[in-house]
C-alpha positions as CSV (number, residue, x, y, z in Angstrom):
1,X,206.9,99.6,268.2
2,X,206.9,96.8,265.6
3,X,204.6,93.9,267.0
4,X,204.8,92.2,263.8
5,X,208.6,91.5,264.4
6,X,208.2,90.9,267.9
7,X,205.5,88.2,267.1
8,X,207.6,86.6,264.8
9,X,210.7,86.5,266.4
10,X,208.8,84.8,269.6
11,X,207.2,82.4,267.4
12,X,210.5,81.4,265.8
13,X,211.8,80.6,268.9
14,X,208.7,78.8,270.0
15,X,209.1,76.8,267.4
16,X,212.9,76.8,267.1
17,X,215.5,74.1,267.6
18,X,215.9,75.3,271.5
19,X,212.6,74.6,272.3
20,X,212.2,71.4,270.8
21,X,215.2,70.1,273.1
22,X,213.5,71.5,276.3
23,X,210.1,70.0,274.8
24,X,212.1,66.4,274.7
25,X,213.5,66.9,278.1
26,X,210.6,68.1,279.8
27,X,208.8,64.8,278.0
28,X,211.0,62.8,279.8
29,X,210.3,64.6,283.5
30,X,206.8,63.9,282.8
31,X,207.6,60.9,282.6
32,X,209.0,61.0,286.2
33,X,206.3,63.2,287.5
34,X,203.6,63.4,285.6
35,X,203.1,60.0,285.3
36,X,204.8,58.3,288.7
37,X,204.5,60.8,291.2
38,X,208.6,61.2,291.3
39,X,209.9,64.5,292.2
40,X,213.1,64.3,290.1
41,X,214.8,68.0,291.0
42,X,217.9,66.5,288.8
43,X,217.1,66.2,285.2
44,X,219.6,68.7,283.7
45,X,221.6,65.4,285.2
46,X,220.6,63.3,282.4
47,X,220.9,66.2,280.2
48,X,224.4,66.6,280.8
49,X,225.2,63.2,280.4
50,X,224.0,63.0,277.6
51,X,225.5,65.8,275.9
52,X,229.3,64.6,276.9
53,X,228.4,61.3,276.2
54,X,228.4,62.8,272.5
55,X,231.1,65.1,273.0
56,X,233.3,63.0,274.6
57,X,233.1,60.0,272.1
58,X,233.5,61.9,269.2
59,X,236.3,64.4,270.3
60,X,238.2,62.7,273.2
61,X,238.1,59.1,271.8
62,X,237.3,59.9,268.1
63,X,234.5,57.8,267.8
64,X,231.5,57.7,265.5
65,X,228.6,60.2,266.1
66,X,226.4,57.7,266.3
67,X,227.9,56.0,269.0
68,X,228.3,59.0,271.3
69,X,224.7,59.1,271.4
70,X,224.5,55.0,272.6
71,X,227.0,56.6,274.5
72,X,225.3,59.1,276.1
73,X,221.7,57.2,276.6
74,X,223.9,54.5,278.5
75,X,225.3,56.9,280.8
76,X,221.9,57.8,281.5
77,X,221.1,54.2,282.4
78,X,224.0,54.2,284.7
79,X,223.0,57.7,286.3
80,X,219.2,56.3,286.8
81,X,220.3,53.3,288.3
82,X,223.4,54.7,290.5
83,X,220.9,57.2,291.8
84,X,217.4,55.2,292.4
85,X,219.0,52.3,293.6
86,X,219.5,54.2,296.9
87,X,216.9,56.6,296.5
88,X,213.5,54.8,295.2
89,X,212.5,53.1,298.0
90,X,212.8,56.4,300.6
91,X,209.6,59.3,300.3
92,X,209.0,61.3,297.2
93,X,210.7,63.9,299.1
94,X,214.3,62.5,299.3
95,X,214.3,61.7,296.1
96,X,214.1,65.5,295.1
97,X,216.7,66.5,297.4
98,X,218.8,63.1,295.9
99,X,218.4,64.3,292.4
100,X,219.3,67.8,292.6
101,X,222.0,67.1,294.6
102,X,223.7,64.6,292.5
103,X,223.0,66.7,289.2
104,X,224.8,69.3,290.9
105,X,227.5,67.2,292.1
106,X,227.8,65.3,288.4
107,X,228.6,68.6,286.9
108,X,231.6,69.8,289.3
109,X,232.8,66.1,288.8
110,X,232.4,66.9,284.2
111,X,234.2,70.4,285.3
112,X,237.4,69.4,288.1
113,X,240.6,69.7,287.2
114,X,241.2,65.7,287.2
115,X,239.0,65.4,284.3
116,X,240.1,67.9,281.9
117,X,241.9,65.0,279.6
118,X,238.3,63.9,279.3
119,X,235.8,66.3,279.6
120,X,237.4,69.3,278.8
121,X,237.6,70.8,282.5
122,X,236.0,74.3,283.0
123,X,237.0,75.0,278.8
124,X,234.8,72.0,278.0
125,X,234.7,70.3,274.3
126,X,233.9,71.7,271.2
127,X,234.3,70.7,267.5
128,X,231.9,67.0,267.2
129,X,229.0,68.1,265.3
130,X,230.8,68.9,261.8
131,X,229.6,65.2,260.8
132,X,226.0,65.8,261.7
133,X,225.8,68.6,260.1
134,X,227.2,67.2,257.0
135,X,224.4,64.8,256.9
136,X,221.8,67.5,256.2
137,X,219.9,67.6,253.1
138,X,219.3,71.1,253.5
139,X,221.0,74.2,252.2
140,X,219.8,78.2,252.1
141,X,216.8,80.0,254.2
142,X,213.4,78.5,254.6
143,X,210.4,80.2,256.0
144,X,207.2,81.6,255.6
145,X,206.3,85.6,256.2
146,X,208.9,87.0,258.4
147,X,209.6,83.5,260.4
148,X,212.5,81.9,259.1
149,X,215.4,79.4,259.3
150,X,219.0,78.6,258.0
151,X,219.4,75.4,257.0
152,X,221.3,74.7,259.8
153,X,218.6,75.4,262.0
154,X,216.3,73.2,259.8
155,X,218.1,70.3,259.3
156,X,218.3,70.1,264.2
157,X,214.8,71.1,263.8
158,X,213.7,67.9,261.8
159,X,215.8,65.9,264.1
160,X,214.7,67.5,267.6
161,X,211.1,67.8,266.7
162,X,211.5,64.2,265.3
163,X,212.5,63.0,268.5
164,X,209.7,64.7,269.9
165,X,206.8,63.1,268.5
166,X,208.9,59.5,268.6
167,X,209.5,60.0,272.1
168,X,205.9,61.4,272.4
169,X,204.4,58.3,270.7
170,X,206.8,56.4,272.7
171,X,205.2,57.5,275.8
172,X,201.5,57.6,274.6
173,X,201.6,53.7,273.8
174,X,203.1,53.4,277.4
175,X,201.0,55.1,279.5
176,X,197.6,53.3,277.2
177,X,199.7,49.4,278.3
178,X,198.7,47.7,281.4
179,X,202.8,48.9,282.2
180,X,201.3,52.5,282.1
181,X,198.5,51.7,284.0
182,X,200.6,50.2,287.0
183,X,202.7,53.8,286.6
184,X,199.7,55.8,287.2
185,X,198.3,53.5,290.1
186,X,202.2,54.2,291.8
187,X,201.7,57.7,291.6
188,X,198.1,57.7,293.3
189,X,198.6,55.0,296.0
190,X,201.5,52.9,295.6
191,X,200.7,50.6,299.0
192,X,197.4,49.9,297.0
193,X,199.8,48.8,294.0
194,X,202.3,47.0,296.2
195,X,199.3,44.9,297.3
196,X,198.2,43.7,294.3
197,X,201.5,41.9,294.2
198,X,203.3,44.7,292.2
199,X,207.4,45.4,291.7
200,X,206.9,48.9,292.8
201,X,210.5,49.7,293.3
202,X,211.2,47.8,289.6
203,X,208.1,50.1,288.0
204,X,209.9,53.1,289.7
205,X,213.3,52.6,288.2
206,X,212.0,51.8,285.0
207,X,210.5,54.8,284.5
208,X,213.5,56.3,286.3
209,X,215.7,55.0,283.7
210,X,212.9,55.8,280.6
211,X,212.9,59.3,281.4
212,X,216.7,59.8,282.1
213,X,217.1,58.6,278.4
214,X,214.5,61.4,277.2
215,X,217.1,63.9,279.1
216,X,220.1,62.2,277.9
217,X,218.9,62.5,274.0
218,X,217.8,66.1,274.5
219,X,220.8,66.8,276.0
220,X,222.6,65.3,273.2
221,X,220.9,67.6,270.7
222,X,221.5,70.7,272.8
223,X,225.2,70.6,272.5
224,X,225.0,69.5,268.4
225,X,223.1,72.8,268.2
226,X,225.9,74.6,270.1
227,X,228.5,72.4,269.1
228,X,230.3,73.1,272.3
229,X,229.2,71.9,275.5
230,X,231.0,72.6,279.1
231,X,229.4,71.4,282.4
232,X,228.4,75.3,283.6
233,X,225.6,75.3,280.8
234,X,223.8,72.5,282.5
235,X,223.1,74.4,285.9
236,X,220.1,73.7,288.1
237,X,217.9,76.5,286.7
238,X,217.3,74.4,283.6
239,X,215.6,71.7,285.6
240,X,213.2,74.6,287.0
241,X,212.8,75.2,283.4
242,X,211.4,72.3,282.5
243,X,209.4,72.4,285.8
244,X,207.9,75.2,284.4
245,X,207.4,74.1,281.1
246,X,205.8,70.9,282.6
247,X,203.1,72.7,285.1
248,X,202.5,75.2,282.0
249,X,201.3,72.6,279.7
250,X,200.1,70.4,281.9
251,X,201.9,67.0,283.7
252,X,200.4,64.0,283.0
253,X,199.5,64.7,279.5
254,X,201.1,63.0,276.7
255,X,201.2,66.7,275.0
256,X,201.6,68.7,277.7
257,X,205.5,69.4,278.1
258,X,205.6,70.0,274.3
259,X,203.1,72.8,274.6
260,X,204.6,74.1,278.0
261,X,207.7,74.2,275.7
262,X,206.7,75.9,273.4
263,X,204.4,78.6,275.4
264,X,207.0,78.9,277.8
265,X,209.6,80.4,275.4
266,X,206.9,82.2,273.2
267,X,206.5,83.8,276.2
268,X,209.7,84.9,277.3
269,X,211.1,85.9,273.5
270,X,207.6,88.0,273.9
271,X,208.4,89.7,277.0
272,X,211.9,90.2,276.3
273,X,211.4,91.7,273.0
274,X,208.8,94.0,274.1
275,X,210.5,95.6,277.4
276,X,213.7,96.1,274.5
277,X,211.4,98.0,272.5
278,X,209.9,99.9,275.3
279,X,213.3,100.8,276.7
280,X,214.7,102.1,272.9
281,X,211.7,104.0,272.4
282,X,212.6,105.9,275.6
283,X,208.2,104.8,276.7
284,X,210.1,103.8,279.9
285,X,212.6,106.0,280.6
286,X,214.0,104.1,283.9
287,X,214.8,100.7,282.2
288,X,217.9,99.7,280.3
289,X,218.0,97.2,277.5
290,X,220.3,95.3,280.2
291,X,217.2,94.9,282.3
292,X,214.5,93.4,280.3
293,X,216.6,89.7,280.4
294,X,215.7,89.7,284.3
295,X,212.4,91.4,284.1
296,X,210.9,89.3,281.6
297,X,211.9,86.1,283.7
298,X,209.4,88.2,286.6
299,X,206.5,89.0,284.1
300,X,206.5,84.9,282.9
301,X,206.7,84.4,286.8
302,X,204.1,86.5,287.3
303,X,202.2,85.0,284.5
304,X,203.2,81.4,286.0
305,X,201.8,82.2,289.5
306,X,198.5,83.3,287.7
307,X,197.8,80.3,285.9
308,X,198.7,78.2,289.1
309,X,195.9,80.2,291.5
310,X,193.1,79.9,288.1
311,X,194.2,76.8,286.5
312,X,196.6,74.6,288.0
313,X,196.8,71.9,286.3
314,X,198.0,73.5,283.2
315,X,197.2,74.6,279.6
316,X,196.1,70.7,278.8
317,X,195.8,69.0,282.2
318,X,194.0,67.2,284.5
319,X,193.6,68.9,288.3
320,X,194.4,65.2,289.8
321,X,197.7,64.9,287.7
322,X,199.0,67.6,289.5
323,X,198.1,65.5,293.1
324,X,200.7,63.7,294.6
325,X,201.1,61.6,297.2
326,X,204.5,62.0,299.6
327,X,203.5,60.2,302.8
């Protein structure tokens, strides 16, 4: 069994393209949670917004890439404030059920019949990134040992990861303002914050909106890395993703979704590589290649549930982040 290549495929995509657009969408639902005490159940909402705000611009209306991504973060905007406006004011626990339910119902609407012209339907869009790739200034393989990258990959790699550290900059100024101190009194005891004389409902749906954007960019970059987007790749599972990416690295911790991120899918390239390996060797002679894509998802479960019972509050977290209050 060759560890060494097992090792380094994980690490590459630990460190890969993919995992710096979960590490920018998880930012933003720690944002959400971490920070305000929301239960947001919906982020792959934002995500898909975002990535046909691109897709749609440039391919549907033929407009500049750069636009599809103002594009994109505005539809965000209008998705935060369509769904807190009714939502914000009601427990922490209706706003989960609101946000995974109108996620869910966002992508039916992105895949009906009625807005094929648009969107693409069920065959979605394809064909918009050409121009950003043509913007990159690299060409050929880079790497180091056995871990290594076409320039493709490179050249969404300095952009995602870019966006990662802006938005994670972004997010550490925030949280050190008085603004970001008023977030963290909401999520321990927002009557206590109301009392001071507080906008709680406006604090909420500013960092409603804030972290929707986070969603809406990293779900911009996930469908320049595919170049095709339909609405059946933005399914609820990837919001349990970045749950689990979130409660890895720890929530309330300006670093913690970026090394959720990136343990998360160490961990699973890891797991999956090895139970291939065990299965071709023949070590295990009742699993199929086939299999180890569901059984790995059970050993990084199993993994998950042990870090929850012997440190909850993640790789990099505090225990009372991980408190919230849903009186």
């Amino acid at each position: 069994m060759d560890f060494i290549f097992i090792l380094t495929t994980a690490l590459e995509t630990a460190i890969g393209p993919i995992a710096a657009v979960y590490a920018l969408a998880a930012i933003g639902l720690n944002m959400h949670f971490g920070y305000t005490g929301l239960l947001n159940f919906g982020q792959v909402g934002f995500m898909l917004v975002g990535a046909y705000g691109v897709a749609v611009s440039v391919t549907t209306f033929d407009l500049p890439l750069w636009v599809g991504f103002l594009a994109g973060i505005g539809c965000a905007v209008v998705l935060a404030l369509l769904l807190g406006i009714p939502t914000l004011r009601l427990r922490t626990d209706y706003l989960a059920i609101s946000t995974i339910a109108v996620a869910e119902v966002a992508r039916l609407v992105y895949r009906a019949s009625f807005a094929q012209d648009i969107t693409g339907g069920v065959y979605g869009l394809q064909g918009f990134a050409d121009g950003f790739y043509a913007l990159s200034p690299f060409s050929g393989t880079y790497g180091i040992g056995g871990v290594s990258f076409s320039s493709r990959d490179m050249w969404l790699m300095t952009v995602t990861w870019g966006l990662v550290v802006l938005a994670s900059l972004v997010m550490w100024m925030l949280i050190h303002s008085p603004w970001g101190r008023v977030i963290k009194g909401i999520r321990e005891d927002e009557e206590a914050v109301r009392s001071l004389g507080k906008n709680v409902f406006a604090y909420k749906m500013q960092s409603l909106v804030l972290g929707g954007v986070f969603g809406a960019l990293a779900g911009a970059m996930i469908a320049l890395n595919q170049q095709t987007v339909t609405a059946d790749q933005f399914m609820p599972q990837v919001t349990f993703y970045l749950w689990a990416m979130l409660l890895l690295g720890g929530a309330g911790r300006t670093l913690g979704p970026v090394i959720g991120a990136v343990s998360l899918w160490f961990l699973l390239t890891v797991f999956d590589e090895l139970l291939r390996a065990l299965a071709a060797s023949g070590a295990l002679p009742f699993l199929q290649s086939s299999d180890a894509g569901v059984l790995r998802h059970a050993a990084v479960g199993l993994a998950l549930l042990l870090l929850i019972v012997y440190r909850p509050q993640g790789i990099v977290g505090n225990r009372k982040e991980m408190l919230v209050n849903v009186k």
